[in-house]
N, C-alpha and C positions, 0 to 999 in steps of 0.2 A: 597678533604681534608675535614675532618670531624670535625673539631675546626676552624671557623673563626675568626680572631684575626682583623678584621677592627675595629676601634675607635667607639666609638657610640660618636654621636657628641651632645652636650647640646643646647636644646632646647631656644629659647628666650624667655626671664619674657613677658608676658602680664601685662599692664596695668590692676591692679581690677576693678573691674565691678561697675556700680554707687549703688548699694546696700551697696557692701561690702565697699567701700568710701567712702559711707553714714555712716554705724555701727563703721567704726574706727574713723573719726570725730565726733561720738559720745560718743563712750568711751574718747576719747580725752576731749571731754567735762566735761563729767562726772569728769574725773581724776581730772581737775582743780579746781571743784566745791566740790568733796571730801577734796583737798588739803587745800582750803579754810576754807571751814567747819573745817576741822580738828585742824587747828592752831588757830581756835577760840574754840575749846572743848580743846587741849589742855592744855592751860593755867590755865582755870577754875578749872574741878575738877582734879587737880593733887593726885593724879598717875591714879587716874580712868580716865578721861579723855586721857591722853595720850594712855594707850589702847585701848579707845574706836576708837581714831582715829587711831592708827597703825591694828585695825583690820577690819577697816572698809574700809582702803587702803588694805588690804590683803584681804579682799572678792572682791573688787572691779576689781584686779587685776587679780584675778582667775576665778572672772565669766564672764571679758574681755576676758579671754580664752575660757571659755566655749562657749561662746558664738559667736567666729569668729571660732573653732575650729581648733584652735592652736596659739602661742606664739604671733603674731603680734598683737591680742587684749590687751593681757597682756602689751605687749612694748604700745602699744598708748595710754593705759590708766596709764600707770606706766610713761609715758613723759610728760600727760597733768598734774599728780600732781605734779613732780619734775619742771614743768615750774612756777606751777603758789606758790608753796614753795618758791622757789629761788625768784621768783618775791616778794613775800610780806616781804623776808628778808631787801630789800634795803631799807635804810634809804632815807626818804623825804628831799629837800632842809630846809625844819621847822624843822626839828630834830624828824619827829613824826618816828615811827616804829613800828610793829607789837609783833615783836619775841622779851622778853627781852632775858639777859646775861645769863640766868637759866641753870644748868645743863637739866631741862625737856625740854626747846626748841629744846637745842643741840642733845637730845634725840630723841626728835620726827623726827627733820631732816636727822641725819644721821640716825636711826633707820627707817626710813621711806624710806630712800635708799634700807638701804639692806633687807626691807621685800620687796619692789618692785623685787628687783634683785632674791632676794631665789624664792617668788609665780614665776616670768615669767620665769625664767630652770626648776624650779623642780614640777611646776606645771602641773594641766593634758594637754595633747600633745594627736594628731591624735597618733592611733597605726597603722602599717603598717597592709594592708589587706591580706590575706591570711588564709592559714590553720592553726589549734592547734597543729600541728605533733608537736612530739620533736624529739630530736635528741636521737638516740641510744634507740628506740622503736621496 
C-alpha cells in the first residue's frame, strides 16, 4: 500500500533549557520595570509621555520576540508589564495610589493591553524552513 494513513503521534513539550529560563525571567523582568517606568512618564509629560511609554512597551515586546525567537518572549514580557501595571493600580490601606482618575491613565492601561496583545500575534514569528517554491511555478 503506497499511502500510510497511521497517526503520527505528538511528541512531549520539554522543559526549556536553563538559558532560555533565564532570557524569559528576564524579559519578565524587564516588562515590569518598563511598566513601572512607564506609569511614572505617563502622567508627567501628557500626551508625550504616554507615547513614550506605549512605545517603549511595543519595542519591548517585540524585541522580547526577537530575541527568544518567537511569541513566548513577547508573552513574558508583555506579563511582567501587565503584572506590575495592575499592581501599581491598587489603592494603599493610607489612600495613597499611583494612577489618578485621568482619561491618560485609563489610556495608558488599556492601551497598553492591546499594544502588548497586537506586538505578541502580529509580531515577527520563526518562518517555517524550507524552500522559496511557490505554487503554480
Amino acid at each position: 500500500m503506497s499511502g500510510d494513513r497511521t497517526p503520527m503521534l505528538a511528541q512531549p513539550l520539554r522543559p526549556p533549557s536553563a538559558g532560555r529560563a533565564a532570557l524569559y525571567l528576564g524579559l519578565f523582568v524587564c516588562g515590569a520595570v518598563v511598566g513601572v517606568a512607564g506609569a511614572l512618564v505617563q502622567a508627567d509629560w501628557f500626551p508625550g509621555g504616554l507615547l513614550l511609554a506605549l512605545a517603549g512597551e511595543a519595542g519591548l515586546v517585540l524585541g522580547g520576540a526577537l530575541a527568544s525567537g518567537g511569541r513566548a518572549g513577547a508573552v513574558a514580557s508583555a506579563v511582567g508589564w501587565m503584572i506590575a501595571v495592575v499592581f501599581l493600580t491598587t489603592s494603599r490601606p493610607e489612600g495613597d495610589f499611583l494612577f489618578a482618575a485621568g482619561g491618560g491613565s485609563y489610556l495608558f492601561l488599556l492601551g497598553g493591553m492591546a499594544v502588548a496583545v497586537i506586538c505578541a500575534t502580529v509580531g515577527w514569528v520563526r518562518q517555517p524552513n524550507g524552500g522559496d517554491a511557490r505554487l503554480g511555478k
